[in-house]
N, C-alpha and C positions, 0 to 999 in steps of 0.2 A: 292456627298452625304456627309453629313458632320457624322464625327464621331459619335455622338453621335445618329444614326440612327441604329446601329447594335451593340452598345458595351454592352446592359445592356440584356443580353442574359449567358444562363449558368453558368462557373464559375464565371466572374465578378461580375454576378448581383446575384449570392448564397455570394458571400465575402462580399458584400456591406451590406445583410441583415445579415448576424451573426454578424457584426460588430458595429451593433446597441445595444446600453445600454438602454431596457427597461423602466429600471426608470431615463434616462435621458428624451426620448421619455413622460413620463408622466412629468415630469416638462417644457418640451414646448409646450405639449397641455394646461397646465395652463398660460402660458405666451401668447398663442393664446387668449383665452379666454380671459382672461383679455384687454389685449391692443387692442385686434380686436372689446369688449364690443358685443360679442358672446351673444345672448339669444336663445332660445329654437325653437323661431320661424324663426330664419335668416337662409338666404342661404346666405352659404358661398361657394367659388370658391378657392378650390386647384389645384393648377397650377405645373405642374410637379411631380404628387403627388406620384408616384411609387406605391409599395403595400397597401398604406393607412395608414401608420405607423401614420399619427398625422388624416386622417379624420376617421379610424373607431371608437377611442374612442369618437371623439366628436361629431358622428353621433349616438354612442348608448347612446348620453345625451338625444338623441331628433333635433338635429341640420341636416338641410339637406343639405348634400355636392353635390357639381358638382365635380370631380375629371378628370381631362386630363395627359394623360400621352403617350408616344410615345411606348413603348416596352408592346410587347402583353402578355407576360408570367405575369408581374406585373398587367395590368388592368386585364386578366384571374384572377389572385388570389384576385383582390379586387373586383371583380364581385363575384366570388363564395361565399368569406366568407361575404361580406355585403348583402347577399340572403340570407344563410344561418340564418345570424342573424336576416333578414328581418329589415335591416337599411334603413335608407331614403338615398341611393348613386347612383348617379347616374355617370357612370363608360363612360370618352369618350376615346378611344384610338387613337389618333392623334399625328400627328406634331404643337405644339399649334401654329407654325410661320402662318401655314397654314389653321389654323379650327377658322373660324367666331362665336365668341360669342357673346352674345345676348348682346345688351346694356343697359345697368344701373338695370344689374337682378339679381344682387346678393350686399346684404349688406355688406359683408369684403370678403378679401382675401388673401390668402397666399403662399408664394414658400419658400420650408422648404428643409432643406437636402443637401446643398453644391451646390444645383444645379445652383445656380443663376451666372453662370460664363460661359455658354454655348456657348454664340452668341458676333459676334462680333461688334463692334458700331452698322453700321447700322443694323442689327438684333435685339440689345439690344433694341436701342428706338424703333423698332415695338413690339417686345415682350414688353416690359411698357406701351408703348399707347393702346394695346388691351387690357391687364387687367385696365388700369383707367378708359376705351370705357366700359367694363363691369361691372362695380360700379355703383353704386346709387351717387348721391350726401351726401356728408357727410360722406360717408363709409369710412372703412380701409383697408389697406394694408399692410401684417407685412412680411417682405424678411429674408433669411438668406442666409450668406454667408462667408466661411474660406478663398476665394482667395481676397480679399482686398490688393490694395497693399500697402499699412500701415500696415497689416499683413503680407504678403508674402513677401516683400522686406527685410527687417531691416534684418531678419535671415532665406534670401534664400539658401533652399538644392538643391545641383546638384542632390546626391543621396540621396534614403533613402529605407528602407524598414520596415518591422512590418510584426509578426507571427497572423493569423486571426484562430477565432474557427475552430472545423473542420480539423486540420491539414492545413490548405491554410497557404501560404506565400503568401504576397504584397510584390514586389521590382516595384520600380519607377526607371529613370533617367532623370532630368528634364532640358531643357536650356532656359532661360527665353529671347526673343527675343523681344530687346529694343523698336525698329521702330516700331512693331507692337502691340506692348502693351500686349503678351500673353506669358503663357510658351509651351513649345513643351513637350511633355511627352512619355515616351516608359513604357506601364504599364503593369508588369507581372505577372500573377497571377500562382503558383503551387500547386496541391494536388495530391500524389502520381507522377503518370505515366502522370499526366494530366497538359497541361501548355497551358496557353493561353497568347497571348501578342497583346495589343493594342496601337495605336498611337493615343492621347488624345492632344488637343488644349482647355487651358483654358484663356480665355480670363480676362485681371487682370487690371478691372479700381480703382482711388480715389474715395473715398468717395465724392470730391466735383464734379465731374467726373458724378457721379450717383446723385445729387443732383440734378445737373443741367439736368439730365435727365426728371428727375421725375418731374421738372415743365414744362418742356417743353410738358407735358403729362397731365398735371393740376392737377400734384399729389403734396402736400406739405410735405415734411420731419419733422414729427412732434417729431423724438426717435432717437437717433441714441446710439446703448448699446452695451457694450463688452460682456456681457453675462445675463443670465435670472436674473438675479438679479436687470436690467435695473441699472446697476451703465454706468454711461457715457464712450462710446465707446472712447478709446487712440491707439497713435501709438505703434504699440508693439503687441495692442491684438490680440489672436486667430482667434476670430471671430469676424462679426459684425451682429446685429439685427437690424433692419433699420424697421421702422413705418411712415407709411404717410399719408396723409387723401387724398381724392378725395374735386376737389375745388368743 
């Protein structure tokens, strides 16, 4: 069973969510919008969408989401409050590797939040080929991701750590292993009396790496941007935005 089948449970997955900047969160649901050419009446497909931090706002535009996600505490919280508000969301809790989606039924789609670093080659191209299987022609696809290794390399940390709301501490110790193209990670989370520590595998391709991916799935790399400002993605940056069209 691959890590990420048990980690996003408890404290992990309470640090992950304090550690979000709201109004950061609202300026990627406008860079959604925009580059996915979002209207009122599309569905769109969030992929690994966790508590719905980018589909509830843009489902109380009017916009109707399919949201997948593997950890039940999160599609619980995006079931309740997209009820509550009576959104158009429709909440699937799976292993997306594993759950058969519909083909060509949704007009864009997105995988937002670091998550895009999960799976390893052959898991990468089935996780791409199933989201470009569930596009329309013509649709988009906007990805994000901080493990790039154009990022991660140039100013790799063995360690690091960072104090999270809430009184939690992050400490990490990471060893990046060559041959297999990933890092190995020991991630620790404390609050109080409370400690949890997980063994985390991120898998760390190139950007050309992921290019050639994405056509091999009939996706085109139309953006590739260091940040929401879409200024063009360099070696160095943070992050990267990646955009593609379905051929």
């Amino acid at each position: 069973m691959a890590w990420y089948h048990t980690y996003f449970k408890g404290l992990p997955q309470r640090a992950w969510k304090l550690n979000q900047d709201e109004e950061y969160t609202d300026y990627e649901v406008d860079f959604l919008r925009d580059v996915l050419e979002i209207t009122p009446d599309s569905k769109v497909l969030d992929v690994l969408a966790g508590y719905g931090r980018h589909a509830i706002p843009l489902a109380a535009q009017g916009t109707a989401l399919t949201c997948i996600d593997i950890s039940q505490e999160y599609c619980e919280e995006l079931q309740t409050i997209s009820s509550r508000q009576q959104l158009s969301v429709d909440v699937i809790c799976a292993d997306v590797l594993n759950y058969p989606l519909p083909e060509a039924a949704f007009d864009a789609a997105y995988c937002f939040g670091n998550s895009f670093s999960f799976f390893p080659r052959a898991e990468m191209q089935q996780f791409i080929n199933q989201i470009a299987t569930a596009l329309k022609p013509g649709a988009h696809a906007a990805f994000h991701t901080e493990n790039l290794a154009e990022s991660i390399l140039p100013n790799f940390q063995a360690r690091n750590w960072m104090p999270v709301q809430d009184d939690i501490i992050y400490l990490a110790e990471n060893e990046y292993r060559a041959e297999g193209g990933y890092i190995e990670a020991e991630q620790t989370f404390i609050s109080g009396s409370e400690k949890v520590t997980h063994s985390v595998r991120q898998h760390i391709y190139t950007l050309g790496e992921l290019t050639h991916m994405f056509e091999l799935a009939g996706l085109l790399v139309v953006g590739t941007f260091g940040n929401l400002e879409a200024d063009p993605f360099q070696l160095g940056d943070e992050q990267l935005y990646l955009v593609a069209r379905k051929q």
